[in-house]
PyMOL Python script that loads the backbone (N, CA, C, O; Angstrom):
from pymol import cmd

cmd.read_pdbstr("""\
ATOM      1  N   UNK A   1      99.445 109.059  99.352  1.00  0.00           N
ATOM      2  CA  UNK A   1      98.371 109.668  98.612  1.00  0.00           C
ATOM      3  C   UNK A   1      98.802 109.958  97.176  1.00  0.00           C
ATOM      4  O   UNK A   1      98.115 109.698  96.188  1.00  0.00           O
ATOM      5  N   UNK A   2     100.190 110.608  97.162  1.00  0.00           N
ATOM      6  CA  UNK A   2     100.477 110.427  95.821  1.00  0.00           C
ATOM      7  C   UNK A   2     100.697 109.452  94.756  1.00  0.00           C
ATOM      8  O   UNK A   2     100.959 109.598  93.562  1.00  0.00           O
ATOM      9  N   UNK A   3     100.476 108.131  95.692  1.00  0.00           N
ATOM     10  CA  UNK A   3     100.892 107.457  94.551  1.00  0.00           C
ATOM     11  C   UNK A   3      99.135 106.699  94.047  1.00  0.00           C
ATOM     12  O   UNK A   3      99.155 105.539  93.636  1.00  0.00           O
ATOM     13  N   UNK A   4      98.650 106.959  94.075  1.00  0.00           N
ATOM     14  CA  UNK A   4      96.623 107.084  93.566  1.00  0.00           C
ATOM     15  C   UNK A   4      96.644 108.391  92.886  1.00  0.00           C
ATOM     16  O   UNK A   4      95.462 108.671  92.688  1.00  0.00           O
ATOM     17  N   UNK A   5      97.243 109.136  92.524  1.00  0.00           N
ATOM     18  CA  UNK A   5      96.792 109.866  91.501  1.00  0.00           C
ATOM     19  C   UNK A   5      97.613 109.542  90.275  1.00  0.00           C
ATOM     20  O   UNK A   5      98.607 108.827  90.154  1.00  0.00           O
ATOM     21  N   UNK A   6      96.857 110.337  89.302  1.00  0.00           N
ATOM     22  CA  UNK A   6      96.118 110.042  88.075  1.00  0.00           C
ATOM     23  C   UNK A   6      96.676 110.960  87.050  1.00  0.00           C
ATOM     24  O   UNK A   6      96.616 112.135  87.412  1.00  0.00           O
ATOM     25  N   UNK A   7      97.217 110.768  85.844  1.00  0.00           N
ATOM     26  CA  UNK A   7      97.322 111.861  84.956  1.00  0.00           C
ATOM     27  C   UNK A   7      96.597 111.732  83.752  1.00  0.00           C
ATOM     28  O   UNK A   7      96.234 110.757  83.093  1.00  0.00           O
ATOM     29  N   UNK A   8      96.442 113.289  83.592  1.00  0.00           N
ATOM     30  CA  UNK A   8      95.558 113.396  82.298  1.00  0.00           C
ATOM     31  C   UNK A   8      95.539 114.618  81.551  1.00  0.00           C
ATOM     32  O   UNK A   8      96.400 115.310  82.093  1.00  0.00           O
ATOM     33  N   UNK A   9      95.101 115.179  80.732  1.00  0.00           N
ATOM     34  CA  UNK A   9      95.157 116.225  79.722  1.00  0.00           C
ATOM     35  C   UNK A   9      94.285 117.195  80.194  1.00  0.00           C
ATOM     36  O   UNK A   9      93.630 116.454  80.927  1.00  0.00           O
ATOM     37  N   UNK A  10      93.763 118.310  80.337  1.00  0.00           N
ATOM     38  CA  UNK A  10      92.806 119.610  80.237  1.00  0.00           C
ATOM     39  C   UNK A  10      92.324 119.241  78.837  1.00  0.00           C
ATOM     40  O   UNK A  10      93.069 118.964  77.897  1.00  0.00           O
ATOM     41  N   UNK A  11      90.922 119.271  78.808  1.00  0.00           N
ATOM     42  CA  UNK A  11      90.141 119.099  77.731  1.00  0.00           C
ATOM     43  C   UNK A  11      89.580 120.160  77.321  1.00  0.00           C
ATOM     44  O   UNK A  11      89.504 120.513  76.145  1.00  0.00           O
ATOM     45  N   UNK A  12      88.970 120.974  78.674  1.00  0.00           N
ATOM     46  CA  UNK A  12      88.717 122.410  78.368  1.00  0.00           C
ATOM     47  C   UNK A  12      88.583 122.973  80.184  1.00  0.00           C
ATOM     48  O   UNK A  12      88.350 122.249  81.151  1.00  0.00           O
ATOM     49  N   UNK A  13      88.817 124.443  80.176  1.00  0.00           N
ATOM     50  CA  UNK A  13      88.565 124.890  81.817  1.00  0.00           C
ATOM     51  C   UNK A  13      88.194 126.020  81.413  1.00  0.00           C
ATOM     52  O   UNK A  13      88.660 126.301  80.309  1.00  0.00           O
ATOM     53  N   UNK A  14      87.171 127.217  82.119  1.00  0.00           N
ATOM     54  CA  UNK A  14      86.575 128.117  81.935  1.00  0.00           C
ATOM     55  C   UNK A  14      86.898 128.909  83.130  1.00  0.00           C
ATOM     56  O   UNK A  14      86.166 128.663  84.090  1.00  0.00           O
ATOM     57  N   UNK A  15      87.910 129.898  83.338  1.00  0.00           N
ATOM     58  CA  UNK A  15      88.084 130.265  84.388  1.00  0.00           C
ATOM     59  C   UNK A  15      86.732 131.443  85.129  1.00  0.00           C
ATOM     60  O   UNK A  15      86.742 131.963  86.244  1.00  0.00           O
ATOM     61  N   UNK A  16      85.603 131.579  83.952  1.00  0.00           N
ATOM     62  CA  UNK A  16      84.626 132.410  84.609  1.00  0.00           C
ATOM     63  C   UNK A  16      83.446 131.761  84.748  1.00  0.00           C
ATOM     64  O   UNK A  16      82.439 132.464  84.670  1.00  0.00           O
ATOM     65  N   UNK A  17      83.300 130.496  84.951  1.00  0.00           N
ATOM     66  CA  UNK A  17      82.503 129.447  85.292  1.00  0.00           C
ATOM     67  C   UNK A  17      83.204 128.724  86.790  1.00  0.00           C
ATOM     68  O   UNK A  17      82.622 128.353  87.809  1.00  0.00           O
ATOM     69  N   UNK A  18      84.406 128.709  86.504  1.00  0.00           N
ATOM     70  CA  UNK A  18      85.244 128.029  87.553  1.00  0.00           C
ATOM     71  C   UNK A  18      84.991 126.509  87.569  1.00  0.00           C
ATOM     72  O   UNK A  18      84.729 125.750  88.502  1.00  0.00           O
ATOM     73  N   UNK A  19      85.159 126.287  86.180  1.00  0.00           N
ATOM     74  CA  UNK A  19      85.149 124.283  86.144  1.00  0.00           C
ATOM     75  C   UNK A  19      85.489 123.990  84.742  1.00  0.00           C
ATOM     76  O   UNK A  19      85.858 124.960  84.081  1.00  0.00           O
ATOM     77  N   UNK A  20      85.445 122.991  84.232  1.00  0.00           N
ATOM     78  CA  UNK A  20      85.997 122.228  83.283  1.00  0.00           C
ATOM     79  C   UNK A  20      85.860 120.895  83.100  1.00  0.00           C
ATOM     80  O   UNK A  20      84.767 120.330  83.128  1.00  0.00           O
ATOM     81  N   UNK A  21      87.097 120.249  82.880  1.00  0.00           N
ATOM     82  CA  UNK A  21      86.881 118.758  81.982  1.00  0.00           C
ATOM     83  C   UNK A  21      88.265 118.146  81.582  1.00  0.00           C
ATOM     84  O   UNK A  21      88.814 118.212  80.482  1.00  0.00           O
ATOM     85  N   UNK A  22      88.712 117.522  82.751  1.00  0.00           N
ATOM     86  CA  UNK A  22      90.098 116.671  82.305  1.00  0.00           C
ATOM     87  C   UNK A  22      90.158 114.966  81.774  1.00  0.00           C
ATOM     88  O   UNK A  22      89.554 114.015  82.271  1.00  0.00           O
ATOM     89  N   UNK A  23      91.202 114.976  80.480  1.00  0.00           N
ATOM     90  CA  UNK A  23      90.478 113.871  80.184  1.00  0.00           C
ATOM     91  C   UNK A  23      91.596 112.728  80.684  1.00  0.00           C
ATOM     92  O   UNK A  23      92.789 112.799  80.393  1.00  0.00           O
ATOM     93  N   UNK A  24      91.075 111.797  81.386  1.00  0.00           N
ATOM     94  CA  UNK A  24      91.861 110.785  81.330  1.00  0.00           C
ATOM     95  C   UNK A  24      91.520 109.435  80.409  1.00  0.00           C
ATOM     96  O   UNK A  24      90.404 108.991  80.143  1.00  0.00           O
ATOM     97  N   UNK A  25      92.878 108.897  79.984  1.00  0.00           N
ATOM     98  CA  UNK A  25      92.990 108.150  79.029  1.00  0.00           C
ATOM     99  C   UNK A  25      93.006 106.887  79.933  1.00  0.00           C
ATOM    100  O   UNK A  25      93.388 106.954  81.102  1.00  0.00           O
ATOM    101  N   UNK A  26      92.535 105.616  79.300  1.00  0.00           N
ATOM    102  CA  UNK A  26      92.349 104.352  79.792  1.00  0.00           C
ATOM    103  C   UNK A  26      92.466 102.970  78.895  1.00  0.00           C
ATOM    104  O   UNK A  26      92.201 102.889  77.695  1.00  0.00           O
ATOM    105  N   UNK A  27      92.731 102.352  79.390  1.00  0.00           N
ATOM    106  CA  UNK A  27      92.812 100.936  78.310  1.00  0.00           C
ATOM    107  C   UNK A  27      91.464 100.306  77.788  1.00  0.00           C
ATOM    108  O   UNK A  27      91.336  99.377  76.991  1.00  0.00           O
ATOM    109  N   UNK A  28      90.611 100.949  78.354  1.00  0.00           N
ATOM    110  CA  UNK A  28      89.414 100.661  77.850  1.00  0.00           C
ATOM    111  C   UNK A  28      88.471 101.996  76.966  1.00  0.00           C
ATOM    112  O   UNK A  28      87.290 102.015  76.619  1.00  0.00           O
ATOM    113  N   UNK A  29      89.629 103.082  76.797  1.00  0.00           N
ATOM    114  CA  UNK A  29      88.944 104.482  76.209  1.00  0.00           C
ATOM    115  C   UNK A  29      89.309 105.313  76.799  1.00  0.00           C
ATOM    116  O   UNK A  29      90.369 105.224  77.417  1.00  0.00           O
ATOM    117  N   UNK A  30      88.328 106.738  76.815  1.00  0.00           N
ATOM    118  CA  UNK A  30      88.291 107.974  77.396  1.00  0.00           C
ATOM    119  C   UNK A  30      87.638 108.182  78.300  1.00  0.00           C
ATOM    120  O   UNK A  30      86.555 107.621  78.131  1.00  0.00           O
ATOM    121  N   UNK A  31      87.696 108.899  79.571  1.00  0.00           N
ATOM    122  CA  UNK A  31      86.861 109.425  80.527  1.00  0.00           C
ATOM    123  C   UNK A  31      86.972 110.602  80.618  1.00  0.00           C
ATOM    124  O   UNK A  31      88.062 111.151  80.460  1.00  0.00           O
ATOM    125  N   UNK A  32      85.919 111.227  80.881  1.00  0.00           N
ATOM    126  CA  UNK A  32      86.059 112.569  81.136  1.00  0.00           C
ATOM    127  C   UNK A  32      85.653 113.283  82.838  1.00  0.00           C
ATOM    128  O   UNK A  32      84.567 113.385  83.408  1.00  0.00           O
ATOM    129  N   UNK A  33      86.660 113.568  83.148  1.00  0.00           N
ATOM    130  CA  UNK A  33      86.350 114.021  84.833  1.00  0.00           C
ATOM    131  C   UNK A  33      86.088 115.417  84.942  1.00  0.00           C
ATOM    132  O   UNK A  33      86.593 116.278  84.221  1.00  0.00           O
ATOM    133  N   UNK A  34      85.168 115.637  85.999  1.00  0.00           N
ATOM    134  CA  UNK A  34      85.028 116.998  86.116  1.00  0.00           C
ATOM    135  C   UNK A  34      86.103 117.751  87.185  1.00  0.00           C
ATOM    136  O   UNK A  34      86.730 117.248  88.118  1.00  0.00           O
ATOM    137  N   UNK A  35      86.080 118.967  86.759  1.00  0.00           N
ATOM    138  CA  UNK A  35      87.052 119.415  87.508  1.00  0.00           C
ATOM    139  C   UNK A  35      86.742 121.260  88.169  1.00  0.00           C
ATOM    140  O   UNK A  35      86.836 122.206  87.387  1.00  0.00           O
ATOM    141  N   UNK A  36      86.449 121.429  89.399  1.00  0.00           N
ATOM    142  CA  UNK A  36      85.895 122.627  89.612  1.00  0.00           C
ATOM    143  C   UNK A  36      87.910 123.372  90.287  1.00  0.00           C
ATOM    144  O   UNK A  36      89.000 122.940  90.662  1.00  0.00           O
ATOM    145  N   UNK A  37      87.193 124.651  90.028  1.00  0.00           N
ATOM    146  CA  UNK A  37      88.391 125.568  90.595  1.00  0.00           C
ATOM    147  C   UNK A  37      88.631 125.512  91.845  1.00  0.00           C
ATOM    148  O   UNK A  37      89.502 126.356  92.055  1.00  0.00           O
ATOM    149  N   UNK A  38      88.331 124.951  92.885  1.00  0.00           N
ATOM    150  CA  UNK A  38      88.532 124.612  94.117  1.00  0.00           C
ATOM    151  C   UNK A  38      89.806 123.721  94.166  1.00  0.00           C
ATOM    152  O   UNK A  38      90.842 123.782  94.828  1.00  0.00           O
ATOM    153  N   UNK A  39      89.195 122.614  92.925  1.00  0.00           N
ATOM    154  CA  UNK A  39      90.436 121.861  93.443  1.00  0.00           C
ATOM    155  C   UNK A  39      91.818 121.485  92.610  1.00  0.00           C
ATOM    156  O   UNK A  39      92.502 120.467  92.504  1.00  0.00           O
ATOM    157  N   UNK A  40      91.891 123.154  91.943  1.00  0.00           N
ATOM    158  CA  UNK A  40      93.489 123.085  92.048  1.00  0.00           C
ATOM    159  C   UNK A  40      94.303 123.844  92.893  1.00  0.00           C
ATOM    160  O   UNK A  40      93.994 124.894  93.457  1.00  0.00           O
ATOM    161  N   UNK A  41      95.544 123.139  92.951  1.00  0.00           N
ATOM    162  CA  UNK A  41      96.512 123.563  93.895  1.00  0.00           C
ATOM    163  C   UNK A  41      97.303 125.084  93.319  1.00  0.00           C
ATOM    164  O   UNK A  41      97.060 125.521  92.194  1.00  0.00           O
ATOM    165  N   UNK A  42      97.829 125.464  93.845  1.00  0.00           N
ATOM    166  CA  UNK A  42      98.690 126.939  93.828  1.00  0.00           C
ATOM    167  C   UNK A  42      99.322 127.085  92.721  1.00  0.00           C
ATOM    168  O   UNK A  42      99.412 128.165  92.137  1.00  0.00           O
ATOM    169  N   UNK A  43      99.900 125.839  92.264  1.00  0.00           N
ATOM    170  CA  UNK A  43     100.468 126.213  91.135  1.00  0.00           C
ATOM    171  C   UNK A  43      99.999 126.197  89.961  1.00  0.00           C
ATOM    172  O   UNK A  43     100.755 126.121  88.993  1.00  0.00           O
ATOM    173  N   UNK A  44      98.902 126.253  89.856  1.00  0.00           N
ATOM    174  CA  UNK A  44      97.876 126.263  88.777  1.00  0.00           C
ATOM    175  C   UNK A  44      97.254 127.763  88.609  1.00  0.00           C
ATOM    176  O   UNK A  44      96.529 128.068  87.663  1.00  0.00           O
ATOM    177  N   UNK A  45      97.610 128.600  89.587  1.00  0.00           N
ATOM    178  CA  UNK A  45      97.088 129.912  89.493  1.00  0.00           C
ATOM    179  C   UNK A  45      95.588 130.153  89.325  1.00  0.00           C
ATOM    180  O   UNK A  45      95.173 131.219  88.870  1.00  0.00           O
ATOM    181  N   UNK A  46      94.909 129.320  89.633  1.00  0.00           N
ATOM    182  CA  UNK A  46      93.484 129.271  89.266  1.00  0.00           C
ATOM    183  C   UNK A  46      92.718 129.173  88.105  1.00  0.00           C
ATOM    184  O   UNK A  46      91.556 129.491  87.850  1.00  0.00           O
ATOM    185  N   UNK A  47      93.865 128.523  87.274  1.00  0.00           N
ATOM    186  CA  UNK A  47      93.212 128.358  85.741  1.00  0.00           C
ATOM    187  C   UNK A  47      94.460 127.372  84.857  1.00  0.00           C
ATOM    188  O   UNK A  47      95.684 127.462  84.957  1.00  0.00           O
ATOM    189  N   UNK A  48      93.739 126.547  84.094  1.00  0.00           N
ATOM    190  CA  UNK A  48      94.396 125.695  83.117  1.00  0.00           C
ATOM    191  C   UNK A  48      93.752 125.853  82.110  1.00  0.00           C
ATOM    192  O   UNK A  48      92.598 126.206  81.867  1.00  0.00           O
ATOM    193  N   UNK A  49      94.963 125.434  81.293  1.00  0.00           N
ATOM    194  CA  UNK A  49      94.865 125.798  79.739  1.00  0.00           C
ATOM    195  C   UNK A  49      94.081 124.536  78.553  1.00  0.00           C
ATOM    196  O   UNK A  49      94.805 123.580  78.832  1.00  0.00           O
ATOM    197  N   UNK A  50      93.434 124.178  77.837  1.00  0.00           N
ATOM    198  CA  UNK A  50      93.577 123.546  77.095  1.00  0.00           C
ATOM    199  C   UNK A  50      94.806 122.593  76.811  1.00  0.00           C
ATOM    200  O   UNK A  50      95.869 123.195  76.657  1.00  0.00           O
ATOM    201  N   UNK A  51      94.853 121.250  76.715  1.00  0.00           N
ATOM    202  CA  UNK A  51      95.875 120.537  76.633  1.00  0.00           C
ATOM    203  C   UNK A  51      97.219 120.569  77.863  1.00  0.00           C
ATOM    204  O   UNK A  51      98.272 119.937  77.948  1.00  0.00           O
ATOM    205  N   UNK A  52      96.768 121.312  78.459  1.00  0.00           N
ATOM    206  CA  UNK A  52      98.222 121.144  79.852  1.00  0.00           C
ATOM    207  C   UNK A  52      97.746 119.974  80.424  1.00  0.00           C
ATOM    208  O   UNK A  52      96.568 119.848  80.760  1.00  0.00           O
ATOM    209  N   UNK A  53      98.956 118.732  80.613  1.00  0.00           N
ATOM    210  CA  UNK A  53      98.852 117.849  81.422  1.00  0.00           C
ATOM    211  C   UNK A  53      99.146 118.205  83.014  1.00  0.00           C
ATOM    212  O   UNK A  53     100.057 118.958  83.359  1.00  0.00           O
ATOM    213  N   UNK A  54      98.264 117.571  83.904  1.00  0.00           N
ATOM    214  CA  UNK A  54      98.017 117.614  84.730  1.00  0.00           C
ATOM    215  C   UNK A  54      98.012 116.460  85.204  1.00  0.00           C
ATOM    216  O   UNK A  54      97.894 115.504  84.437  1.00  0.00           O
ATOM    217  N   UNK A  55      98.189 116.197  87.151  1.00  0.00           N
ATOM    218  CA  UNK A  55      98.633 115.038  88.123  1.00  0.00           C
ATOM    219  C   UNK A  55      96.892 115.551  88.689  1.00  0.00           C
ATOM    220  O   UNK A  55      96.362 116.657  88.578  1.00  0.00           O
ATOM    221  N   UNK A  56      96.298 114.177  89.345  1.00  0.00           N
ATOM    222  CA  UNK A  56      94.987 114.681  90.583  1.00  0.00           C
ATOM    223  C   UNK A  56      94.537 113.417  91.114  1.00  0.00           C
ATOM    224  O   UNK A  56      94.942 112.296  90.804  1.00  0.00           O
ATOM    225  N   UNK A  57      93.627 113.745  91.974  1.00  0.00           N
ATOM    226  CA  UNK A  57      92.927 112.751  92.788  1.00  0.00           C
ATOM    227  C   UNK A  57      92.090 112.219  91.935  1.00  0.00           C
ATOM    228  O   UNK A  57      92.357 112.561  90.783  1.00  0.00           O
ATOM    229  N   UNK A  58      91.126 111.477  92.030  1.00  0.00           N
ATOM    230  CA  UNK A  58      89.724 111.150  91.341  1.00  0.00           C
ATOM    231  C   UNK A  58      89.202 110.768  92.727  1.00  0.00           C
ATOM    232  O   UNK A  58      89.709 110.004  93.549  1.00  0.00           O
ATOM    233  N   UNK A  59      87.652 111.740  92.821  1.00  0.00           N
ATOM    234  CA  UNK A  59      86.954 111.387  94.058  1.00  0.00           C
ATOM    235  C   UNK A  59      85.579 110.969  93.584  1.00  0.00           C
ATOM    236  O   UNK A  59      85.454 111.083  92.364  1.00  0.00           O
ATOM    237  N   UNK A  60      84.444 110.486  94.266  1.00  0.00           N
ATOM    238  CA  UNK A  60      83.048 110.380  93.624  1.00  0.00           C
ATOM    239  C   UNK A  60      82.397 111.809  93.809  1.00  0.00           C
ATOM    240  O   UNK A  60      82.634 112.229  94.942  1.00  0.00           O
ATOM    241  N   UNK A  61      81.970 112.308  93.373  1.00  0.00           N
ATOM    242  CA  UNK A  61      81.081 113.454  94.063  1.00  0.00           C
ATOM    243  C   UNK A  61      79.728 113.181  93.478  1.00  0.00           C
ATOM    244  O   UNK A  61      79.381 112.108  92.986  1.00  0.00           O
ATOM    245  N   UNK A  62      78.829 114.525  93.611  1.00  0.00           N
ATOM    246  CA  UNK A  62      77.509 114.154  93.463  1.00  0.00           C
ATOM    247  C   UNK A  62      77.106 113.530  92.329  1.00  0.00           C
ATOM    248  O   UNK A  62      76.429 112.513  92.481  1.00  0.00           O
ATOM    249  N   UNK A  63      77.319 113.833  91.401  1.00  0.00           N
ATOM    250  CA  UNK A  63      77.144 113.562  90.159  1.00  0.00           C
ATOM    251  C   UNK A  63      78.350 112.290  89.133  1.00  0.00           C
ATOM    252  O   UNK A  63      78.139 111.792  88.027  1.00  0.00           O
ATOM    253  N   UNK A  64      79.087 112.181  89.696  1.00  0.00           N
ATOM    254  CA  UNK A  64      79.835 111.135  88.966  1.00  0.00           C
ATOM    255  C   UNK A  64      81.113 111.254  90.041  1.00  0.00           C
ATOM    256  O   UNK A  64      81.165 111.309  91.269  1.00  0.00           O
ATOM    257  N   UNK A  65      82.399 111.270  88.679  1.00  0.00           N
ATOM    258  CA  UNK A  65      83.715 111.223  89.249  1.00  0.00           C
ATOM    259  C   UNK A  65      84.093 113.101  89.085  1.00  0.00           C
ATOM    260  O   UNK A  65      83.608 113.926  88.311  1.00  0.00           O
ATOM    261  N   UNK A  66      85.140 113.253  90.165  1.00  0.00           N
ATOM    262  CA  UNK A  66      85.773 114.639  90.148  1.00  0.00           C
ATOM    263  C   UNK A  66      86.839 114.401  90.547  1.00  0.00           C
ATOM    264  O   UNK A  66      87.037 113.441  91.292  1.00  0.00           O
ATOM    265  N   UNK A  67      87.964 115.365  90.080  1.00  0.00           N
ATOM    266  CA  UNK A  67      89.363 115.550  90.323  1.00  0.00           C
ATOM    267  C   UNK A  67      89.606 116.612  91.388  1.00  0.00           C
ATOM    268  O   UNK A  67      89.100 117.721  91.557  1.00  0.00           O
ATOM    269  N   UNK A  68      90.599 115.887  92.098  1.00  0.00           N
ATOM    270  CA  UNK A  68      90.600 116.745  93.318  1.00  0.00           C
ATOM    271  C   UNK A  68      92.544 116.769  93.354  1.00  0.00           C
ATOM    272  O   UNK A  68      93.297 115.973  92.792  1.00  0.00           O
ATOM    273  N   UNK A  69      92.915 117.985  94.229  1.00  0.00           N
ATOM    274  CA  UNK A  69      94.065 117.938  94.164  1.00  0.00           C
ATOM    275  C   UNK A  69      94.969 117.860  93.093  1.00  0.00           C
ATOM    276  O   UNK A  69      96.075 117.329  93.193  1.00  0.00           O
ATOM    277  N   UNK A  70      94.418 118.504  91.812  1.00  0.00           N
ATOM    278  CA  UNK A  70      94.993 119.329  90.700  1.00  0.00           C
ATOM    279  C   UNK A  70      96.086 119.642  90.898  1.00  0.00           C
ATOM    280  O   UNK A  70      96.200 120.479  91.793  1.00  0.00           O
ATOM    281  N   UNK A  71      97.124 119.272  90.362  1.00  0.00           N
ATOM    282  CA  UNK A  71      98.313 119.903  90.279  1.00  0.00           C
ATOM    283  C   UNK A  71      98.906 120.057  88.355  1.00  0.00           C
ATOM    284  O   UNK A  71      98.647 119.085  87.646  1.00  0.00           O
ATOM    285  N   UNK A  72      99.502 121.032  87.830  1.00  0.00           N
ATOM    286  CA  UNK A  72     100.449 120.993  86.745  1.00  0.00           C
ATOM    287  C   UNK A  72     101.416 120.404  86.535  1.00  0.00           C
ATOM    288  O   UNK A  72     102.289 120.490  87.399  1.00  0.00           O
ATOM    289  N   UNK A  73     101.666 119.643  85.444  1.00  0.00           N
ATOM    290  CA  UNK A  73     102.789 118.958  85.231  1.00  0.00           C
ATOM    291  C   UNK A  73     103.547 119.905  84.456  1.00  0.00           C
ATOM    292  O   UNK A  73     102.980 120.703  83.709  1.00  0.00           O
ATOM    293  N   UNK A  74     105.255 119.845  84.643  1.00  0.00           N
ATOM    294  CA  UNK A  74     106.055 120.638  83.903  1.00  0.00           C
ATOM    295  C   UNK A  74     106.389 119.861  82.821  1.00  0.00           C
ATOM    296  O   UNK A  74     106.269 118.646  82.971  1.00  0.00           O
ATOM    297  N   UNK A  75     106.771 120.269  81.790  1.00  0.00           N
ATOM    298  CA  UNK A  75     106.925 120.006  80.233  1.00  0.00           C
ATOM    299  C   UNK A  75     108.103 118.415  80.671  1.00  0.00           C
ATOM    300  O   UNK A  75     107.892 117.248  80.339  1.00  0.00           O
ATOM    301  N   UNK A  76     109.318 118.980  81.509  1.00  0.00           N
ATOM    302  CA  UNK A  76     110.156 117.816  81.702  1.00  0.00           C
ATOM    303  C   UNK A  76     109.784 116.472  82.250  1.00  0.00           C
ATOM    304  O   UNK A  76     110.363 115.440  81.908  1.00  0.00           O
ATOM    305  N   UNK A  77     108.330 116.539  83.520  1.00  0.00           N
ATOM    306  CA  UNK A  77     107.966 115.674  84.603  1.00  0.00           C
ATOM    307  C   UNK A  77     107.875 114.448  84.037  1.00  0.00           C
ATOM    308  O   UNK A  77     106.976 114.357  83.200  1.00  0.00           O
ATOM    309  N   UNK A  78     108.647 113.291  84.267  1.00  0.00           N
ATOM    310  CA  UNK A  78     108.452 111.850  84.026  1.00  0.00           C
ATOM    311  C   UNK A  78     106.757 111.553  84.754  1.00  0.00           C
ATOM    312  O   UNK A  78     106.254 112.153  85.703  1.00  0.00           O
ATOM    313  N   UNK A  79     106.166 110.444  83.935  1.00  0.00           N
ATOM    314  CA  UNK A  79     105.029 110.307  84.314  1.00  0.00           C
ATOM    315  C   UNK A  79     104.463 109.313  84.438  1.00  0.00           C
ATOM    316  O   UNK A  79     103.929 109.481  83.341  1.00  0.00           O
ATOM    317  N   UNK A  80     104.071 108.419  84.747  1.00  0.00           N
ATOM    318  CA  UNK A  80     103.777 107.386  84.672  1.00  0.00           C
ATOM    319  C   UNK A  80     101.781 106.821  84.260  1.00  0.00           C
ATOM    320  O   UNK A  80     100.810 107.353  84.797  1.00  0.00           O
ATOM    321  N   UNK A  81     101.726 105.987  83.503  1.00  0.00           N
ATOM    322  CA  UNK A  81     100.322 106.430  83.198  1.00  0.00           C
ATOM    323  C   UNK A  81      99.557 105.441  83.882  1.00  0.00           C
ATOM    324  O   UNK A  81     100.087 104.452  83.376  1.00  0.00           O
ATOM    325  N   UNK A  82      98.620 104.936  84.734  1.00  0.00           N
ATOM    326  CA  UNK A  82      98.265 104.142  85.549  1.00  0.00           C
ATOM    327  C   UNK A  82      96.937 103.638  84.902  1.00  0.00           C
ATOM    328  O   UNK A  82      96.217 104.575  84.556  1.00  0.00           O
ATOM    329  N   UNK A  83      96.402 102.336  84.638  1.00  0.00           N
ATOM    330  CA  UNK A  83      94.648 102.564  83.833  1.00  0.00           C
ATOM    331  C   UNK A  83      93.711 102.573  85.679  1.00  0.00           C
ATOM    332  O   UNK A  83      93.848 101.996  86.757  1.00  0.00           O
ATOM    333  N   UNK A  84      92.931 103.461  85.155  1.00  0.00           N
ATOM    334  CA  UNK A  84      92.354 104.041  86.230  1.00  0.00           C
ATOM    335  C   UNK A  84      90.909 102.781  86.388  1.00  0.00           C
ATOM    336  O   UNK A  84      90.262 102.247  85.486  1.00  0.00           O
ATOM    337  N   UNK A  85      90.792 102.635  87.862  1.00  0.00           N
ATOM    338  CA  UNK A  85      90.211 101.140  88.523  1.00  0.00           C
ATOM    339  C   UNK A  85      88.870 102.045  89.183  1.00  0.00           C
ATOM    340  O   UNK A  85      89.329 102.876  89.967  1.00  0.00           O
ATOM    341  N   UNK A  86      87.664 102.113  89.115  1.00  0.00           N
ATOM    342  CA  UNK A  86      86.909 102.600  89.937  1.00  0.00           C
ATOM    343  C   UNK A  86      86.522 102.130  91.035  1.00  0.00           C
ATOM    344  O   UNK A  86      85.364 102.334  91.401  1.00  0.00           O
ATOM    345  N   UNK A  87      87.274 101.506  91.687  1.00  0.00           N
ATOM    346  CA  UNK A  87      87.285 100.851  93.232  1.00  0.00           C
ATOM    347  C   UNK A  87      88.674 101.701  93.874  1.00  0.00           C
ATOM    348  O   UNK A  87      88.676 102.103  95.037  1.00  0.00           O
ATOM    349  N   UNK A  88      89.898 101.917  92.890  1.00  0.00           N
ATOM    350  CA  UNK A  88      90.191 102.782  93.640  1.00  0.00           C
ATOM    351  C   UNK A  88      90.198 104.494  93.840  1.00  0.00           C
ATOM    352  O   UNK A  88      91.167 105.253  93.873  1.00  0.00           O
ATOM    353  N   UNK A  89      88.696 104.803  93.963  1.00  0.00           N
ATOM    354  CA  UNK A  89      88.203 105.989  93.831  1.00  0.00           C
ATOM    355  C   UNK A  89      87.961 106.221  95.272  1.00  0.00           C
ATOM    356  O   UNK A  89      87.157 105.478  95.835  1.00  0.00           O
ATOM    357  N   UNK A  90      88.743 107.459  96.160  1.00  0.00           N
ATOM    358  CA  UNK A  90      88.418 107.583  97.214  1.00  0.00           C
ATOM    359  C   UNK A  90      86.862 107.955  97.915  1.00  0.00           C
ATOM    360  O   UNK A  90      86.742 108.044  99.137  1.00  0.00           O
TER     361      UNK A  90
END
""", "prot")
cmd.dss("prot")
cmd.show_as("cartoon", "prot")
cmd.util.cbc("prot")
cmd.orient("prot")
């Protein structure tokens, strides 16, 4: 499972809305995924910052694409940048 996720930047997160906007970068441009407070993991404390890179899923949900399984990347984390395929969207 980890190796289908995805990295990308915090574009913006509102921790009193409980959602946001991570952007992933692509060889064909920008996307912007949505991202609700559900689905980050623990070490995110329930809120991201502007510009913190971040690891996640990309799932379909109702409305488009969403990131699921949010995790923080640490300043050191090697990363690898993958161009994101919408077939492989769980």
């Amino acid at each position: 499972m980890d190796d289908k996720k995805q990295v990308g930047v915090v574009k913006f997160f509102n921790p009193k809305k409980g959602m946001g906007f991570i952007c992933l970068t692509t060889q064909h441009g920008t996307k912007d995924v949505f991202c609700h407070i559900s689905a980050l993991l623990k070490g995110c404390h329930g809120c991201l910052n502007e510009g913190d890179k971040v690891k996640f899923l990309i799932v379909k949900g109702k409305k488009g694409f969403e990131a699921q399984c949010v995790e923080l990347l640490n300043e050191g984390d090697k990363v690898e940048f993958k161009d994101f395929e919408a077939q492989d969207v769980e």
